[in-house]
C-alpha positions as CSV (number, residue, x, y, z in Angstrom):
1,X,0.0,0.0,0.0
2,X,1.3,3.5,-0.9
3,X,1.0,5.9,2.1
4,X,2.4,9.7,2.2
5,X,3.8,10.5,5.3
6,X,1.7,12.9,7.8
7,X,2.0,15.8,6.6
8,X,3.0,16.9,10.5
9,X,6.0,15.3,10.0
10,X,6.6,16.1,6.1
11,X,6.7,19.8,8.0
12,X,10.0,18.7,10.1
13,X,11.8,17.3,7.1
14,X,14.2,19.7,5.0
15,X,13.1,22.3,2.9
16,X,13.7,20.6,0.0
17,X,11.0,18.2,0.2
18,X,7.8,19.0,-1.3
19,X,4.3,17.6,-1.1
20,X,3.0,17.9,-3.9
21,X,-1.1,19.2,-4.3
22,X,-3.5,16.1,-4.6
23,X,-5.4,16.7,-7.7
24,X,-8.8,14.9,-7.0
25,X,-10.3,14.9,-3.5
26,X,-11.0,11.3,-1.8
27,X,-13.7,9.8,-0.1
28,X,-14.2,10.5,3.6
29,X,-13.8,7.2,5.4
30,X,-17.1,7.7,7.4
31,X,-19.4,8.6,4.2
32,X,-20.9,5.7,3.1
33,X,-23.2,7.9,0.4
34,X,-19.7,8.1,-1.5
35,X,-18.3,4.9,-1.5
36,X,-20.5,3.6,-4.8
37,X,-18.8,6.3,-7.2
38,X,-15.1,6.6,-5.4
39,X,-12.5,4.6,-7.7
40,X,-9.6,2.4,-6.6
41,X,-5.9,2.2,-8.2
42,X,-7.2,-0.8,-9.3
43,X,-9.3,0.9,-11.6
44,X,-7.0,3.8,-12.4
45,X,-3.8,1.3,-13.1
46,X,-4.9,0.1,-16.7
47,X,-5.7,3.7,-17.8
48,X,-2.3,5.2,-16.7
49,X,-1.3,2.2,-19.6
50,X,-3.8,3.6,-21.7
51,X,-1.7,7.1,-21.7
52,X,1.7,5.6,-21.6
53,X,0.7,2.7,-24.4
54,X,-0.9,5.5,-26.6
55,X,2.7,7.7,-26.2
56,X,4.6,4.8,-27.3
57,X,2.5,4.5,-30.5
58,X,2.3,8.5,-31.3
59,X,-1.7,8.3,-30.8
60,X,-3.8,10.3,-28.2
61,X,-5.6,7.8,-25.4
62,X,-9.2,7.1,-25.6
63,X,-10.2,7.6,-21.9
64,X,-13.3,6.7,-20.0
65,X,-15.1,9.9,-19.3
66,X,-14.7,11.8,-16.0
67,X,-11.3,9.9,-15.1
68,X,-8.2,11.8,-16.5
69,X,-8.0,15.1,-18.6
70,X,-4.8,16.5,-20.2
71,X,-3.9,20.5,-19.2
72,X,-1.3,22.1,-21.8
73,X,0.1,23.9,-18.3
74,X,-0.5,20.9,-15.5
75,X,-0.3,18.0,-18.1
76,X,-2.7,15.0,-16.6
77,X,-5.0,15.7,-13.9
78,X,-7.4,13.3,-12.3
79,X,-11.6,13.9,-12.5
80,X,-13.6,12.3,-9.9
81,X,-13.3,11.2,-6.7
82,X,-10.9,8.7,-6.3
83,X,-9.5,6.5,-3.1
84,X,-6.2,7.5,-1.0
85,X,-4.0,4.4,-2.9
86,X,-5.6,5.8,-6.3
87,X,-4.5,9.1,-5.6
88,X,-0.9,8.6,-4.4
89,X,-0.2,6.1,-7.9
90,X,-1.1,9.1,-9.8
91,X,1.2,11.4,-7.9
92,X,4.2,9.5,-8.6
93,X,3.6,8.3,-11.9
94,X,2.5,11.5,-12.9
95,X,6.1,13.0,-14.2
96,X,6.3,10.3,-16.3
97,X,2.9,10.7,-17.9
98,X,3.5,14.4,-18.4
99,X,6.4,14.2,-20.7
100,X,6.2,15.4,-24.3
101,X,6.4,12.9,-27.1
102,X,9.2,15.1,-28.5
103,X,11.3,15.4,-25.1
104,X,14.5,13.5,-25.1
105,X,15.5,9.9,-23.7
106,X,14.1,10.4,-19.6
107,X,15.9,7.9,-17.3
108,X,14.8,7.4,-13.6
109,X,16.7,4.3,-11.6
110,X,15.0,2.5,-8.3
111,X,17.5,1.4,-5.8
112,X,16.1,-0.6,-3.2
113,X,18.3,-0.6,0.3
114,X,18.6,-1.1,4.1
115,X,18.4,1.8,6.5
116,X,22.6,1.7,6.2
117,X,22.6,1.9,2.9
118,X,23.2,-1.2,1.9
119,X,21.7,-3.5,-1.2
120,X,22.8,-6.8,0.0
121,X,24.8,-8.6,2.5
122,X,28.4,-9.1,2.4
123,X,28.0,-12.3,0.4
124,X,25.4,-10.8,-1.9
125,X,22.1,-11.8,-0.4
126,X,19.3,-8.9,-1.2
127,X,16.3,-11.8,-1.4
128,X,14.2,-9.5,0.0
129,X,15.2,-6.1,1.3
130,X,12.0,-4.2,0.5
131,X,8.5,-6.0,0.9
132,X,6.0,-6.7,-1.6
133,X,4.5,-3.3,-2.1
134,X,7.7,-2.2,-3.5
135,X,8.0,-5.0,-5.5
136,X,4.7,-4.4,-7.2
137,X,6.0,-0.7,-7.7
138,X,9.2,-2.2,-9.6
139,X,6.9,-3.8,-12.1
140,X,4.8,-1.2,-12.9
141,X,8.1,0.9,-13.3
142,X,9.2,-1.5,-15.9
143,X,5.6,-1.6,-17.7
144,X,5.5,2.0,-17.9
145,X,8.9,2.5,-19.6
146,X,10.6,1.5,-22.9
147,X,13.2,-0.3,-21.3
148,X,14.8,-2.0,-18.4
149,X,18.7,-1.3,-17.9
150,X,20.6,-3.6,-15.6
151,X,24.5,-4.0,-15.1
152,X,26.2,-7.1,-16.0
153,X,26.9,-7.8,-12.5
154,X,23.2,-8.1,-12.0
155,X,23.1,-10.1,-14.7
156,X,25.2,-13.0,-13.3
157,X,24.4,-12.8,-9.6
158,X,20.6,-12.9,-9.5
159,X,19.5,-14.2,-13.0
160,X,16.4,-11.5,-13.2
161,X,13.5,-12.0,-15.8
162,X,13.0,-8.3,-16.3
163,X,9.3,-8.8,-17.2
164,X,6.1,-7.3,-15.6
165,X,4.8,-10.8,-14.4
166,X,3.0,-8.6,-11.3
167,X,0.9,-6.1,-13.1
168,X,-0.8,-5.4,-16.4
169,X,1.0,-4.4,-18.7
170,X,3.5,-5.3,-21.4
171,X,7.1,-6.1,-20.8
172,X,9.9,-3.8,-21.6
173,X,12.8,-4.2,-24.0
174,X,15.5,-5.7,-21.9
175,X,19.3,-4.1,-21.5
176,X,23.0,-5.7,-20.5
177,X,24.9,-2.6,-19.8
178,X,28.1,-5.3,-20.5
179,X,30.7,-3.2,-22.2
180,X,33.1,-5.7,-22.4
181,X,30.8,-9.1,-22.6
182,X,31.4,-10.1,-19.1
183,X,28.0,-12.1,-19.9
184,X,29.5,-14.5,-22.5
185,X,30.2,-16.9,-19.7
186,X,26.5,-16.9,-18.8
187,X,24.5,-17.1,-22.5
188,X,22.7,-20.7,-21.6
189,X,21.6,-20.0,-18.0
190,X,20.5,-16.4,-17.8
191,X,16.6,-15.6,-18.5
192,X,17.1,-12.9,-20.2
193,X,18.8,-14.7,-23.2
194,X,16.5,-17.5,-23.0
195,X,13.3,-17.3,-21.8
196,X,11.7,-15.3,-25.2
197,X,9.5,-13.1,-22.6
198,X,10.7,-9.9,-23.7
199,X,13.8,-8.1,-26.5
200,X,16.8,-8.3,-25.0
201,X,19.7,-6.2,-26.2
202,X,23.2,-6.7,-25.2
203,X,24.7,-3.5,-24.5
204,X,28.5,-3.1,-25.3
205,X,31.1,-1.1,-26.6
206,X,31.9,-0.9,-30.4
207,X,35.1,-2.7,-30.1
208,X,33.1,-6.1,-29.1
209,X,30.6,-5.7,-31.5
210,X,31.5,-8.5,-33.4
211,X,32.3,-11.2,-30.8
212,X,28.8,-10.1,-29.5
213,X,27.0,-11.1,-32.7
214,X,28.8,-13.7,-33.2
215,X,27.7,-15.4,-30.0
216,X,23.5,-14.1,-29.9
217,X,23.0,-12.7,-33.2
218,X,22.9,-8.8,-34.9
219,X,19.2,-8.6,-33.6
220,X,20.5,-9.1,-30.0
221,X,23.4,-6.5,-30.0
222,X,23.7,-2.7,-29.5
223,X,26.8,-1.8,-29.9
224,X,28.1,1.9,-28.7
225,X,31.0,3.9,-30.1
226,X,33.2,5.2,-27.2
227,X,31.2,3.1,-24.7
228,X,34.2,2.6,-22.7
229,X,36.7,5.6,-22.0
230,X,40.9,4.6,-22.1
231,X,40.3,4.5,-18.3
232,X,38.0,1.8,-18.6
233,X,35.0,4.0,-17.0
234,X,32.0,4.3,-19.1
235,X,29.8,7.1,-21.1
236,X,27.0,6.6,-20.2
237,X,25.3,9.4,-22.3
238,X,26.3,8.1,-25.1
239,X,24.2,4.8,-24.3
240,X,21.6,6.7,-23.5
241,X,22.0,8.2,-26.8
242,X,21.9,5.4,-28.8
243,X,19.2,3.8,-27.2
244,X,17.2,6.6,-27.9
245,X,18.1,5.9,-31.7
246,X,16.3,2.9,-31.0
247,X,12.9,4.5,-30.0
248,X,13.6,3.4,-26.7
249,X,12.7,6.6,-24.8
250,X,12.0,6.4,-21.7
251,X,14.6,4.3,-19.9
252,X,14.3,2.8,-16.3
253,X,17.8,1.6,-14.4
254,X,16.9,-0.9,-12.4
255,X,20.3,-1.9,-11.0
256,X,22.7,-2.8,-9.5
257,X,24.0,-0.1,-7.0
258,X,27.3,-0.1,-9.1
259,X,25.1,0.7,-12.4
260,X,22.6,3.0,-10.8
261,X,26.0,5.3,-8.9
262,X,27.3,5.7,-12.4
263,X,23.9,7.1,-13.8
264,X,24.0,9.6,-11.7
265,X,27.2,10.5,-11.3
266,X,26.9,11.7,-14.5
267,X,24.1,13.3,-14.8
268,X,22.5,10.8,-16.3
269,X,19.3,10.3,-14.1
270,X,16.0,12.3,-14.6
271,X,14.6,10.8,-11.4
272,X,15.1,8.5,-8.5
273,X,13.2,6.3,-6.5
274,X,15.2,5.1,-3.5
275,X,13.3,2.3,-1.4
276,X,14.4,2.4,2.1
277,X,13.8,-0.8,4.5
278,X,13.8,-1.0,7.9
279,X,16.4,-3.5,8.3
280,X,20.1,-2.7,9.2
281,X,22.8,-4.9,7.4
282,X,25.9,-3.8,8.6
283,X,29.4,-4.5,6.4
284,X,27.2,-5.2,3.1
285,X,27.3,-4.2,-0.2
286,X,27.0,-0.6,-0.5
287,X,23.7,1.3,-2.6
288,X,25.2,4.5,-4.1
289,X,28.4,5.0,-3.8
290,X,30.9,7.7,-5.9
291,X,33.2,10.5,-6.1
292,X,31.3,12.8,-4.0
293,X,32.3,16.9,-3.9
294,X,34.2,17.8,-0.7
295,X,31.9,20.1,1.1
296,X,28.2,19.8,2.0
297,X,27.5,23.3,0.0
298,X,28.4,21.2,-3.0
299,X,25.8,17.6,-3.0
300,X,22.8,17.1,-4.4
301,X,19.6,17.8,-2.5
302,X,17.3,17.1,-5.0
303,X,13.5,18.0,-4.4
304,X,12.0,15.0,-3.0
305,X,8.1,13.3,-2.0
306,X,8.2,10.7,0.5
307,X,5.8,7.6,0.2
308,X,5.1,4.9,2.5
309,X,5.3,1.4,0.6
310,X,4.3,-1.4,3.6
311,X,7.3,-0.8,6.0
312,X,9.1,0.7,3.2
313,X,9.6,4.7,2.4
314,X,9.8,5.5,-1.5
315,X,11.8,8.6,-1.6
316,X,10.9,10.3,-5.2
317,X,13.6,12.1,-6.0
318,X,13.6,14.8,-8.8
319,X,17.3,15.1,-10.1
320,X,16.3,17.6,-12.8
321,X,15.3,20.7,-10.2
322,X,18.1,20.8,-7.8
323,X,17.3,22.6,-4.4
């Protein structure tokens, strides 16, 4: 269940966090004369894939009346009367639903981690840090965007499926960040080559290209001039780039922490969505985690919403207007 915090104690977190205006008003718990015509996020989920399908294809959605209009100065805004959980899935999938058709490749990235900031133990163990509410939100993140991008790393350690097997929706093209084919070693075990649920592209720099398509094929490669810099770091815009050649538009990082710190060290994320757990690991593996500046003047303090997820807090962070 999504859940804002109070807004008492939104009013004691820093200045940078903003609660953003609800857009519809919901139901008062104790009216039972409005319970017939209040609608749930069940109801609202398919039509948020209505919008985000129609995008995809260049078309304008076909809405059922009295649910969502479009505002050339607000973008989307609900109609109606609609329930608390209905009202907080608009409010943070709204950004994404907002963006032009002719805006350039948007990235967001979901990190999910323990109150010390960590993604998994010291031997790798992250089966399951965040509960199933955030779980649920990671699917719909993938059935909302063009594309899934993982790091090789991720690849080999948890053997993902990348597909929206939770929720509605279809599944998104699938991306090995793998500059170097560190994969090659993994071609007959991992889903992602083998279980035909979704596209799968495997990510690397030019200079691989052909031992790449060699081993899966021309239709499974993306190859990326410059990928990887003489210092063996990587350039990441230019992926993003090339991706969007692709039509693969809006773009959703999923992990690992190694891939998701190097997205936004360079300026590479639009958004984030950090899922905090209350659980302390200790010596694990750390989330984010890069060459930082040296004074405090100097970080990132994004604008931020904070949603409750179960025992989870989604912090939405917007990387794009900088406090």
């Amino acid at each position: 269940m999504l859940s804002r915090l109070p807004s008492a104690r939104l009013a004691r977190l820093p200045p940078a966090l903003v609660v953003r205006p609800m857009n519809a008003t919901p139901a008062s718990a104790g009216s039972p004369a409005l319970t017939a015509d209040v609608r749930s996020a069940a109801g609202l989920w398919p039509i948020l894939l209505d919008i985000a399908q129609a995008r995809r294809a260049g078309g304008v959605p076909v809405l059922p009346q009295d649910t969502l209009t479009w505002a050339s100065n607000m973008g989307w805004q609900l109609q109606g009367r609609w329930d608390a959980q209905a009202l907080e899935l608009f409010d943070l999938f709204k950004p994404l639903l907002d963006l032009r058709p002719e805006r350039a490749a948007w990235v967001i990235a979901q990190l999910g981690q323990s109150l010390d900031g960590c993604v998994a133990t010291r031997t790798g163990d992250s089966s399951f840090i965040n509960g199933p509410e955030n779980l649920l939100h990671l699917h719909r993140l993938r059935a909302m965007c063009d594309a899934v991008i993982v790091g090789a790393g991720t690849v080999a350690a948890d053997n993902p499926h990348l597909t929206t097997r939770l929720v509605a929706g279809p599944n998104p093209t699938r991306v090995l960040l793998d500059p170097q084919l560190r994969l090659a070693g993994h071609l007959e075990t991992a889903h992602v080559f083998n279980d035909g649920q979704a596209p799968t592209l495997w990510l690397c720099d030019a200079r691989w290209q052909a031992d790449a398509v060699a081993q899966v094929g021309a239709d499974r490669v993306l190859a990326v001039t410059d990928l990887l810099r003489d210092d063996a770091t990587l350039h990441l815009a230019h992926a993003v780039t090339t991706l969007r050649s692709r039509g693969l538009m809006r773009l959703f990082v999923e992990g690992g922490g190694v891939t998701v710190s190097r997205f936004l060290a360079q300026r590479c994320l639009d958004r984030l969505h950090l899922a905090v757990a209350p659980i302390i690991i200790g010596d694990g593996r750390p989330g984010l985690r890069f060459d930082g500046p040296a004074r405090l003047a100097d970080c990132l303090r994004p604008h931020c919403h904070v949603y409750r997820m179960g025992p989870d807090h989604l912090w939405d962070l917007d990387l794009r207007t900088l406090a």
